[in-house]
Backbone as a printed PyTorch tensor [residue, N CA C, xyz], in Angstrom:
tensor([[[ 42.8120, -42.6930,  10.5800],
         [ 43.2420, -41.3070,  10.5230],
         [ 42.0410, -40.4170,  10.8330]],

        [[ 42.2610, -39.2890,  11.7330],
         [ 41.3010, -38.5500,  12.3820],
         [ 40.9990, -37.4790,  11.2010]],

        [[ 39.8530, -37.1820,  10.5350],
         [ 40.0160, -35.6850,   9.8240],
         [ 39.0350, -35.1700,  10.7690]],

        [[ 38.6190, -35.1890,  11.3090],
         [ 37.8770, -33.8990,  12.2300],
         [ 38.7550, -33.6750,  13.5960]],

        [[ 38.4110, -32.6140,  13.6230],
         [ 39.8720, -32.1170,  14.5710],
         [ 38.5030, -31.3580,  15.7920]],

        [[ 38.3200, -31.9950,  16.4880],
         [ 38.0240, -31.0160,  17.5920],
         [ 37.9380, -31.5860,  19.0210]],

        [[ 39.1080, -32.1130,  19.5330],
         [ 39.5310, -32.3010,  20.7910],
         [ 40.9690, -31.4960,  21.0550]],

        [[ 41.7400, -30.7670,  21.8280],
         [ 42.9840, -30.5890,  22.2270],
         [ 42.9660, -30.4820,  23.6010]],

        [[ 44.1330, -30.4150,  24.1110],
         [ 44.5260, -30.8210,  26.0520],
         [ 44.8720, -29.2210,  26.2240]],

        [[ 44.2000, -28.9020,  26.9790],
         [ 44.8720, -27.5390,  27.7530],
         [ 44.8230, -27.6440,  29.4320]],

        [[ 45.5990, -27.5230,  30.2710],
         [ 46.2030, -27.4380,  31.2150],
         [ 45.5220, -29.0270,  31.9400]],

        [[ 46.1600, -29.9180,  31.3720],
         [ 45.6700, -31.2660,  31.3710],
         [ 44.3860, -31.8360,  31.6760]],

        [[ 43.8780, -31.3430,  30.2370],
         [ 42.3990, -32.0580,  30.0890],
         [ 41.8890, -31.5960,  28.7310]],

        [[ 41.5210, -32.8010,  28.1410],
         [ 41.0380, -32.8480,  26.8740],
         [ 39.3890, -31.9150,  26.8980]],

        [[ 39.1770, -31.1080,  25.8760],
         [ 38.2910, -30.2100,  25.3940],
         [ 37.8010, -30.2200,  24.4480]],

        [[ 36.3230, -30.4970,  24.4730],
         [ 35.5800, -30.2640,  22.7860],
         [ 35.8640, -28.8740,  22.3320]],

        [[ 36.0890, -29.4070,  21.4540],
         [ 36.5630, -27.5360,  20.2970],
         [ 37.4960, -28.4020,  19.1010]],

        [[ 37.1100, -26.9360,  18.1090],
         [ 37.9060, -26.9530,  17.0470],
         [ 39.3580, -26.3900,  17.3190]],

        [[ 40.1560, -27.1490,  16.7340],
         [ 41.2690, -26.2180,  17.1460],
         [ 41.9760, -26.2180,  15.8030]],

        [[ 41.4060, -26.0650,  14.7950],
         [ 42.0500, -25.6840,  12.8570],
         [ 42.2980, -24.2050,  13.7710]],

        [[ 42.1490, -23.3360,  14.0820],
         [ 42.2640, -21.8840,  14.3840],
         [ 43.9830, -22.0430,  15.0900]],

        [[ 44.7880, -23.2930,  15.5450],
         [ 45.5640, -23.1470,  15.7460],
         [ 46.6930, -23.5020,  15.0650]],

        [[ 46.2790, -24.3470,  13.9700],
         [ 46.5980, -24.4050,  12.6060],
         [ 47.3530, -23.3800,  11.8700]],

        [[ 48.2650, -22.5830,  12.4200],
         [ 48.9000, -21.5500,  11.5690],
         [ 49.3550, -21.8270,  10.0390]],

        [[ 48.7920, -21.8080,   8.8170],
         [ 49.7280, -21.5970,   7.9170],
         [ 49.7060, -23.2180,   7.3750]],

        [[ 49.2940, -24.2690,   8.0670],
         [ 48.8130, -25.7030,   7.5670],
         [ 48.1400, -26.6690,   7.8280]],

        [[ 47.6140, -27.6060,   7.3470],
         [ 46.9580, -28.8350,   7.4730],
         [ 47.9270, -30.2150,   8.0230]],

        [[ 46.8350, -30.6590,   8.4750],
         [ 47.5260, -31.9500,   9.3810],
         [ 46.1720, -32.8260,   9.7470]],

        [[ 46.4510, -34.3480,   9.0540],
         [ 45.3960, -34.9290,   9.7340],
         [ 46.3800, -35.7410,  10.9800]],

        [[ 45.4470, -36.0640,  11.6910],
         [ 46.0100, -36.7140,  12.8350],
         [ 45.2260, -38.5570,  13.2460]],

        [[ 46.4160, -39.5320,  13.4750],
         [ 45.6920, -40.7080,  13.7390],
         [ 44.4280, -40.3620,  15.3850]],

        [[ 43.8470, -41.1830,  15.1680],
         [ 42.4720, -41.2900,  15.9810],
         [ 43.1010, -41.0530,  17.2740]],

        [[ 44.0520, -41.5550,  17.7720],
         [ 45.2730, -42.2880,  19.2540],
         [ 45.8900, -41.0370,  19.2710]],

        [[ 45.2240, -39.6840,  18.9350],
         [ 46.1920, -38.5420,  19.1650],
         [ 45.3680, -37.2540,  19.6520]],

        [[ 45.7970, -36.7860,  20.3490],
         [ 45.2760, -35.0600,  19.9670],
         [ 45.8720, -34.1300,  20.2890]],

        [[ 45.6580, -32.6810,  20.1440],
         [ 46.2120, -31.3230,  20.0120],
         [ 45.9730, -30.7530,  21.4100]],

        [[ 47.0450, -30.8020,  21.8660],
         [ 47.3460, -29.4960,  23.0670],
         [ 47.6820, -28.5320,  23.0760]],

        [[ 48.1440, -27.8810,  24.4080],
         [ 48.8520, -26.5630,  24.2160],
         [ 49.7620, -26.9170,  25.5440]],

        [[ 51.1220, -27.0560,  24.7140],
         [ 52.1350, -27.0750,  26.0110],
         [ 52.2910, -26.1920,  27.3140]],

        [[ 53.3830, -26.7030,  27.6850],
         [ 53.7280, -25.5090,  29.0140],
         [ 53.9510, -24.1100,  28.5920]],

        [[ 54.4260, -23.8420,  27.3100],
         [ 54.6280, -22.4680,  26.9740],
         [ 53.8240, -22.1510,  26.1300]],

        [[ 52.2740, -22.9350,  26.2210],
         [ 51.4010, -22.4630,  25.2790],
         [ 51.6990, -22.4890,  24.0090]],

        [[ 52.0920, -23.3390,  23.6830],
         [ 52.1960, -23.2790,  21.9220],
         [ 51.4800, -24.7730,  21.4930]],

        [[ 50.8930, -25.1200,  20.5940],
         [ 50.0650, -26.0350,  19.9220],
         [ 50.9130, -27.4900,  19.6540]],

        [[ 50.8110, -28.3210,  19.9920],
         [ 51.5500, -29.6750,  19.8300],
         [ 50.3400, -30.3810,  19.7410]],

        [[ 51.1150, -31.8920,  19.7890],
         [ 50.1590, -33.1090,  19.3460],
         [ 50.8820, -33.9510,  20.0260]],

        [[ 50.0870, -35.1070,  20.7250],
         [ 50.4840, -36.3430,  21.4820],
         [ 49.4380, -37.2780,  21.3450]],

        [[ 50.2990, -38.5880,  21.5160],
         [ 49.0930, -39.4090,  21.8390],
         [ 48.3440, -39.5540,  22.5780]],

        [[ 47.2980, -39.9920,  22.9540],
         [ 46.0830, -40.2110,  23.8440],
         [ 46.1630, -40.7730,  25.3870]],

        [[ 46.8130, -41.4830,  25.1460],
         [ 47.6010, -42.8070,  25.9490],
         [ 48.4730, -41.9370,  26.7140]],

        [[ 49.2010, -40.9460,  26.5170],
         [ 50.3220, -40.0200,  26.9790],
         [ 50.0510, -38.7210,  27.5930]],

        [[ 48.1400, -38.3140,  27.8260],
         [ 47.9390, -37.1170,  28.3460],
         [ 48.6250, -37.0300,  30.0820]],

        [[ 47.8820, -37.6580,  30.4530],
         [ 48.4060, -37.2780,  31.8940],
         [ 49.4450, -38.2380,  32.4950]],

        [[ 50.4560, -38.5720,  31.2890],
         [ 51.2290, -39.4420,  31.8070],
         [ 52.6930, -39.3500,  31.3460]],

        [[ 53.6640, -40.0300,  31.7450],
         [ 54.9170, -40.2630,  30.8440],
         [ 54.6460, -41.1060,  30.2550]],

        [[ 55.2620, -41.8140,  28.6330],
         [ 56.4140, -40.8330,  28.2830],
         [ 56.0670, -39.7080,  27.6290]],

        [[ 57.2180, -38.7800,  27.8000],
         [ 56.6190, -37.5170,  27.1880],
         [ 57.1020, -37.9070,  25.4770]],

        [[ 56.0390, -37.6930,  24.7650],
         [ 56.3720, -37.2720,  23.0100],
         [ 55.2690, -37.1390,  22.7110]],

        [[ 55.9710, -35.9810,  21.8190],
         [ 55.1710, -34.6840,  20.8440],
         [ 55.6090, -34.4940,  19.8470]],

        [[ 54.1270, -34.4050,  18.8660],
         [ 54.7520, -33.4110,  17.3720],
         [ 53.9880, -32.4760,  17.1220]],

        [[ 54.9810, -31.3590,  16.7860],
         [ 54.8620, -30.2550,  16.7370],
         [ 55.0340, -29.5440,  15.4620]],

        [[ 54.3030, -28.8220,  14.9640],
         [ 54.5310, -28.1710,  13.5960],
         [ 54.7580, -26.3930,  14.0860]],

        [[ 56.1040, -26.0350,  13.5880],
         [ 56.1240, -24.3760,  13.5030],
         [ 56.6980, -23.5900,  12.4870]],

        [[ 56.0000, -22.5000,  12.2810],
         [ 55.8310, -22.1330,  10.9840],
         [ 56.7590, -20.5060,  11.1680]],

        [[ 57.1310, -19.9170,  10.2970],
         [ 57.1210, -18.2290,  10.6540],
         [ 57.3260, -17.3370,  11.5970]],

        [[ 55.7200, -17.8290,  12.3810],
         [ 55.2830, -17.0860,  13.6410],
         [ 55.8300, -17.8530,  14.7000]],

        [[ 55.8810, -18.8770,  14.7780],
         [ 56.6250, -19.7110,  16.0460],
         [ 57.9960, -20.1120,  15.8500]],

        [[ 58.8100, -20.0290,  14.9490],
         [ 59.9590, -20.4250,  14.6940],
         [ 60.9300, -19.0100,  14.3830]],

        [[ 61.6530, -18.9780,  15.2300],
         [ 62.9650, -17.4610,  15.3410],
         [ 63.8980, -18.0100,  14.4990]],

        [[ 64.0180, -17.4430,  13.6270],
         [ 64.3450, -17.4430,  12.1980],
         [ 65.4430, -16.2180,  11.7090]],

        [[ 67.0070, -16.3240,  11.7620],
         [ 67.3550, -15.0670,  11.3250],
         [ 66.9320, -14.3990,   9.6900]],

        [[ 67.2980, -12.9070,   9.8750],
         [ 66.6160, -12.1510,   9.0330],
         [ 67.7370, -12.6690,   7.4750]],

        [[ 68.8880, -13.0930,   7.7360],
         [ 69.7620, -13.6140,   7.0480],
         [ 69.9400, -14.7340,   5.9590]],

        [[ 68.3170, -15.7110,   6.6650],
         [ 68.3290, -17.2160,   6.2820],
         [ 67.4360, -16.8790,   4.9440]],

        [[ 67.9980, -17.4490,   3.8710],
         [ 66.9220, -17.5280,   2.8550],
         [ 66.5700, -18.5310,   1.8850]],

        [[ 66.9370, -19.4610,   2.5650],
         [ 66.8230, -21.2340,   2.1170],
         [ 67.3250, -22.5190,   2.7390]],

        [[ 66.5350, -23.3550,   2.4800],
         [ 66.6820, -24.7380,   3.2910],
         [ 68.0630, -24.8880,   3.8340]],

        [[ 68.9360, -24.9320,   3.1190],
         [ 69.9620, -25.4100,   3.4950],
         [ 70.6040, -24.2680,   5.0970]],

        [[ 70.1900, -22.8190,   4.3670],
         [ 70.6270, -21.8580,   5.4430],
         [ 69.7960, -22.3330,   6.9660]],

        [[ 68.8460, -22.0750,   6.7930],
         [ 67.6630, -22.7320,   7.3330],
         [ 68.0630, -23.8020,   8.2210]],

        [[ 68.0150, -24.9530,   7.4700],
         [ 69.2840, -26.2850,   8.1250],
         [ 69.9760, -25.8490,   9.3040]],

        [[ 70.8400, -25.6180,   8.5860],
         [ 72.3220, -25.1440,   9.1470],
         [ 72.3760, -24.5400,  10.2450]],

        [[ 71.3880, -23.2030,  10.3950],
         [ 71.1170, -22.5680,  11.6510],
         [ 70.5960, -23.4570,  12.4440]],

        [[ 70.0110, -24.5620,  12.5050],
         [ 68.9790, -25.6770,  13.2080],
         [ 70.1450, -26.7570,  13.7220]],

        [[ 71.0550, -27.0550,  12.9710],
         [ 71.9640, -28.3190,  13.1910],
         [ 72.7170, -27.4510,  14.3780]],

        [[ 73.3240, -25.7750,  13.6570],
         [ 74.7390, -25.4710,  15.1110],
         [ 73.2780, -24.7960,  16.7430]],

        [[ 72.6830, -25.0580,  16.2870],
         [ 71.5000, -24.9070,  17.6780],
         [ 71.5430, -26.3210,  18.2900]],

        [[ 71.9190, -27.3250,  17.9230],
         [ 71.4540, -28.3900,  18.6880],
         [ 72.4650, -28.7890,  18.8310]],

        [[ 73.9350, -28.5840,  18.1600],
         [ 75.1110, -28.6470,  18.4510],
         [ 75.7080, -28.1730,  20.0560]],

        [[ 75.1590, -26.4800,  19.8980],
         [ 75.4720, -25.8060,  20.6600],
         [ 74.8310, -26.2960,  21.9450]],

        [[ 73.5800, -26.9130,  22.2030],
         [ 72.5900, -27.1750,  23.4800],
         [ 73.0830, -28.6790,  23.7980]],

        [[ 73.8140, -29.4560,  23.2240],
         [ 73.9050, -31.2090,  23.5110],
         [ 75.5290, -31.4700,  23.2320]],

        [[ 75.2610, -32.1390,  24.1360],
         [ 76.8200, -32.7720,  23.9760],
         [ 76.5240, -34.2540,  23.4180]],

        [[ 77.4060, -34.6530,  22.4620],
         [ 77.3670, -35.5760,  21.4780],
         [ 75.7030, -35.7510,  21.2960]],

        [[ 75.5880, -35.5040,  20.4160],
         [ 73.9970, -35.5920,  19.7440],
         [ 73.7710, -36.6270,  18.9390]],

        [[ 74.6230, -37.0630,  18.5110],
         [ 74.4070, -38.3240,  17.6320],
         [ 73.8300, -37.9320,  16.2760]],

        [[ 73.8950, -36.4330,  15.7940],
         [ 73.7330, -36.0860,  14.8350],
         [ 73.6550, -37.1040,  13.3740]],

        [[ 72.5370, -36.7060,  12.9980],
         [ 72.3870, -37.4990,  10.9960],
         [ 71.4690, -35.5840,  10.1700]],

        [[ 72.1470, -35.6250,   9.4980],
         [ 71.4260, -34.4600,   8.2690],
         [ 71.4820, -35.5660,   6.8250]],

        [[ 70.3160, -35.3530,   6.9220],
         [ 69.6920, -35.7860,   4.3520],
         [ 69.1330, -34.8920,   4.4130]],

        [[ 68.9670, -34.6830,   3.0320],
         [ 68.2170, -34.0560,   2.4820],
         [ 67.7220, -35.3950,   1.4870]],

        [[ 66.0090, -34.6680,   1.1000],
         [ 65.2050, -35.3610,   0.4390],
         [ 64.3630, -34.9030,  -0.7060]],

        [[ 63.6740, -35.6780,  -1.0390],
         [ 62.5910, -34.6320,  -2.2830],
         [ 60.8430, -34.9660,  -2.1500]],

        [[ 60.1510, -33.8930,  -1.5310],
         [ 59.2390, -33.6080,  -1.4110],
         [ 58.5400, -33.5950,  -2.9210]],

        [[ 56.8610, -34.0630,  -3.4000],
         [ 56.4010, -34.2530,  -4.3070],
         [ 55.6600, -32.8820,  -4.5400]],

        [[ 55.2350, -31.9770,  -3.5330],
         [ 55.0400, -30.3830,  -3.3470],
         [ 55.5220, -29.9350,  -3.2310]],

        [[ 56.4670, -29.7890,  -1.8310],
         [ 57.3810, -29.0450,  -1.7060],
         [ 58.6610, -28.9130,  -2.1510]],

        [[ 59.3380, -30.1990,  -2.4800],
         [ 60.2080, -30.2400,  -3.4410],
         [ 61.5990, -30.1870,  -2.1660]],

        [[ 62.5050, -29.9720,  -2.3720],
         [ 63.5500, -30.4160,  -1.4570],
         [ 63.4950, -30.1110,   0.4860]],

        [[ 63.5170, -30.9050,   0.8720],
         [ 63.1510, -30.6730,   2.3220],
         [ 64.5370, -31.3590,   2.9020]],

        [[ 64.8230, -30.9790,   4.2160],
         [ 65.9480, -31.6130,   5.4070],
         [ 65.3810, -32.6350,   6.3200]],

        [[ 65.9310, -33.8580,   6.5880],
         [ 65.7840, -34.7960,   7.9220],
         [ 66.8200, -34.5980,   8.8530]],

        [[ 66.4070, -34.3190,  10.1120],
         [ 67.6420, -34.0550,  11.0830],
         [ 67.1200, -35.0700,  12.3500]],

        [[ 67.9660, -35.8720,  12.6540],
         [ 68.0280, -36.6460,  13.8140],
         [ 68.5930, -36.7630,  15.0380]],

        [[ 68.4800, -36.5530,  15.7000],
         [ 69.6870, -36.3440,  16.8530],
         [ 69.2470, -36.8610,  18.4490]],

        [[ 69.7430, -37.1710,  19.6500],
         [ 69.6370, -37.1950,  20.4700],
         [ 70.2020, -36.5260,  21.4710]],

        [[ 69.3260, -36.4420,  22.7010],
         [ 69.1100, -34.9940,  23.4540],
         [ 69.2460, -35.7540,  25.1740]],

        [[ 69.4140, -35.7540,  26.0810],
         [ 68.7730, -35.7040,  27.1280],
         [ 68.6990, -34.4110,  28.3720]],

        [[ 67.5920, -34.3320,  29.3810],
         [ 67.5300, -33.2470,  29.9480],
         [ 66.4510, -33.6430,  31.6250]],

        [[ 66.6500, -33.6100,  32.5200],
         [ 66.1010, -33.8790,  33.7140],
         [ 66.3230, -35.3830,  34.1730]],

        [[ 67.4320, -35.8070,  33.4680],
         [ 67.8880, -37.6420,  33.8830],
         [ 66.8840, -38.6900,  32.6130]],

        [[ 66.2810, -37.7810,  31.9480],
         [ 65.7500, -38.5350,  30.5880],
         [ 66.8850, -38.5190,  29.4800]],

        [[ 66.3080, -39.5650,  28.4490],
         [ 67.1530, -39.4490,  27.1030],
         [ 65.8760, -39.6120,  26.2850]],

        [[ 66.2470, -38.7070,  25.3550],
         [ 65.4350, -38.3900,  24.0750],
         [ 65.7930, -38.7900,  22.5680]],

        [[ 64.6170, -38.7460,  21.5010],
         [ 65.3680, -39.0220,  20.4830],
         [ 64.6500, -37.6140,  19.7450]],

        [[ 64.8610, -36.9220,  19.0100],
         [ 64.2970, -36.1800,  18.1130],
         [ 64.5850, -36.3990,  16.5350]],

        [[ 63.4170, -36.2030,  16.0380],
         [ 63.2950, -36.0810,  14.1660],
         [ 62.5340, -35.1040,  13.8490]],

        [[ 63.3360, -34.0330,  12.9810],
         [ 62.6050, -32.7370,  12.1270],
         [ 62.9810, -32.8260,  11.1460]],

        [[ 61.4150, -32.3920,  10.6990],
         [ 61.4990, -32.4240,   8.6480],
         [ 61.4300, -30.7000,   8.9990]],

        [[ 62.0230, -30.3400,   7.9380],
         [ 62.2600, -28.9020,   7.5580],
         [ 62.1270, -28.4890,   6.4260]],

        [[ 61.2480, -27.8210,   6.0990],
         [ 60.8460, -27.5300,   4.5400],
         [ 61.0030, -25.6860,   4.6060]],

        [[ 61.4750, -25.1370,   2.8830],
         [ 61.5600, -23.6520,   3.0760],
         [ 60.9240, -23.4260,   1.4960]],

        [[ 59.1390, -23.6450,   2.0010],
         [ 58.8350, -23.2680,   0.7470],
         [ 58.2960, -22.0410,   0.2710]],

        [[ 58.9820, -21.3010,  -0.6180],
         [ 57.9660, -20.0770,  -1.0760],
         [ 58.3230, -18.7670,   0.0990]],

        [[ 59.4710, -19.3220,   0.2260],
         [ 60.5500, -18.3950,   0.9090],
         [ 59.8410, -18.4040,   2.7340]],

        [[ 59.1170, -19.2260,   3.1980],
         [ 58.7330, -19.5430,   4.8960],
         [ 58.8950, -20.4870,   4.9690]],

        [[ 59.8790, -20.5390,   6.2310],
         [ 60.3820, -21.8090,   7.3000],
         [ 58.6910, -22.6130,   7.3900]],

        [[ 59.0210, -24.3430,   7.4940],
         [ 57.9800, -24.8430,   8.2740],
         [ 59.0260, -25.6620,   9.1060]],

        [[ 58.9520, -26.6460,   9.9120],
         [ 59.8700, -27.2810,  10.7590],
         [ 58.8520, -28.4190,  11.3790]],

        [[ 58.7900, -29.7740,  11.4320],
         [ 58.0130, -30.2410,  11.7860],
         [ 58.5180, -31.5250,  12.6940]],

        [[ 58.4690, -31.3590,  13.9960],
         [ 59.2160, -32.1380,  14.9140],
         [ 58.4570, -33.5250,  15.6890]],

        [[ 59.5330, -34.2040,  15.5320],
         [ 59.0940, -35.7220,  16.5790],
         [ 60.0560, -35.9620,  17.6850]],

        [[ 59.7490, -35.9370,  18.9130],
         [ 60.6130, -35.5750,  19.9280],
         [ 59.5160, -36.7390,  20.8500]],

        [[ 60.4280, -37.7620,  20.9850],
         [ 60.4800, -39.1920,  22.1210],
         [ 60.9020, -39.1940,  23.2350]],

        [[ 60.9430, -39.7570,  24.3050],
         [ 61.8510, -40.9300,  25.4420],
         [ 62.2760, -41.1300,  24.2680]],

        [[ 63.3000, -41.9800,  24.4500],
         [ 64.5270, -42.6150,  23.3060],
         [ 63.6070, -44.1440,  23.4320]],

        [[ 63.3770, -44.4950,  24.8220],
         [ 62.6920, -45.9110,  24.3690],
         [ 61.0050, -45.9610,  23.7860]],

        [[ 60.2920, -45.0570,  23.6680],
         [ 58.9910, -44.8350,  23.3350],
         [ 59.5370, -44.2640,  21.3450]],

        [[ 60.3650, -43.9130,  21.3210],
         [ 60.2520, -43.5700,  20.1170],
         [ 59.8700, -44.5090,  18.5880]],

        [[ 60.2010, -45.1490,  18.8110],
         [ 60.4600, -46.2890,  17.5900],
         [ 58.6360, -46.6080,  17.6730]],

        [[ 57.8840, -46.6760,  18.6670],
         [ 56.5020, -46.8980,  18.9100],
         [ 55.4960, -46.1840,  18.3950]],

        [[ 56.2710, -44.8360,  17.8050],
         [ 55.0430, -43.5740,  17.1870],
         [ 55.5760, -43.1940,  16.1420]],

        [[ 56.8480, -43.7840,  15.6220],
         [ 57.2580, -42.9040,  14.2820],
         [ 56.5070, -43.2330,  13.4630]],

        [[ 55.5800, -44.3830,  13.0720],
         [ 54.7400, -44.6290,  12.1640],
         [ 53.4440, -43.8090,  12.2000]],

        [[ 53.4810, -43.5750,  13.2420],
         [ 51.6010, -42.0490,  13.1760],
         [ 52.7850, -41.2620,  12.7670]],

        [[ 54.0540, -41.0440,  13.4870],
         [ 54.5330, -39.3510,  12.8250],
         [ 54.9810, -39.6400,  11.2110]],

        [[ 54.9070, -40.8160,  10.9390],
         [ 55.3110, -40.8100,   9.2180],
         [ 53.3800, -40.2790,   8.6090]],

        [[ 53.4200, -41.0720,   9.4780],
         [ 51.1510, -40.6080,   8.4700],
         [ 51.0550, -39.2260,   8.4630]],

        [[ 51.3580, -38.4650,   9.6850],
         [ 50.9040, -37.7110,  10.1400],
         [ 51.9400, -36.4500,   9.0880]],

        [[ 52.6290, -36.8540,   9.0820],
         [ 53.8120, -36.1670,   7.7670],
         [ 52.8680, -36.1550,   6.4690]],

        [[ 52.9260, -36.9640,   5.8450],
         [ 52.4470, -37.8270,   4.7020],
         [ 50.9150, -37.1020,   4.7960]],

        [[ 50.6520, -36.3460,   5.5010],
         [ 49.2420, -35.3640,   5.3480],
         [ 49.5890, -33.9160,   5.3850]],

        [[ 50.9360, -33.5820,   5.8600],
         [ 51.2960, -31.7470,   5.8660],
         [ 50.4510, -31.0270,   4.6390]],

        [[ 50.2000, -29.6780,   4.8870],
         [ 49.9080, -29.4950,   3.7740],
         [ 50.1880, -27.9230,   4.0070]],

        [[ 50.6950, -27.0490,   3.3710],
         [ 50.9840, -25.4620,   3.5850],
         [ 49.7660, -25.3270,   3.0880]],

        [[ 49.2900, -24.1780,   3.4260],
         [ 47.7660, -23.5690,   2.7560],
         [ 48.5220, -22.1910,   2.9710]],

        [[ 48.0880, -21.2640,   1.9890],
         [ 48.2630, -20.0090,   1.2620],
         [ 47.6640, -18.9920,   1.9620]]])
């Protein structure tokens, strides 16, 4: 497990720097076989090493508040949820949808949402943990190839298993 954080990919190529500054709102250690980019729409993700300038594409992504459009309406997990499940409803045809809920040892009740996606002649698998603590969305996504997935859920379980909200 990586705790020093100062490599991320910007417009495909890895860069010495710190990038905690992109860290909105939490902590994350990351396995060694990974680092922090900035996607096509500029927003902060994580991939493996092995996967910079290549297929398959998968990323995890943490968004908080500021990156996650959030109605003014939602004011707990489940609402929270719910708006997240008829969004992926609405974008996929048969998704293969799974919703639990679970119990966080900090955060205390959080959502697992699973589903599958495809888009440009790919198939995908996605997994988001969703936590609504202290009244702010976090959302924390694992998005595969459908056949690469099963290969990284164990960094995205570590990589979980280190979240941390900071205040």
């Amino acid at each position: 497990m990586s705790t020093n954080r100062n490599r991320y990919l910007k417009n495909g190529k890895v860069l010495t720097g710190d990038y905690t500054n992109y860290e909105k709102g939490y902590t994350l250690k990351i396995p060694d076989t990974w680092v922090g980019f900035l996607d096509t729409h500029s927003q902060f993700a994580y991939k493996p090493k092995i996967s910079i300038n290549q297929k398959p594409y998968i990323v995890v992504r943490v968004m908080n508040e500021s990156t996650l459009k959030v109605d003014d309406n939602i004011s707990n997990l489940e609402e929270f949820t719910n708006a997240y499940v008829k969004n992926i409803v609405a974008k996929n045809v048969n998704p293969n949808l799974n919703v639990s809920y679970q119990e966080h040892n900090l955060y205390k009740k959080y959502s697992v949402v699973s589903y599958k996606t495809s888009f440009l002649g790919n198939n995908y698998t996605s997994l988001a943990i969703s936590f609504y603590y202290n009244s702010k969305p976090f959302r924390i996504s694992y998005f595969a190839q459908k056949d690469e997935f099963a290969n990284y859920v164990e960094d995205f379980t570590s990589m979980l298993e280190t979240f941390r909200i900071t205040e």
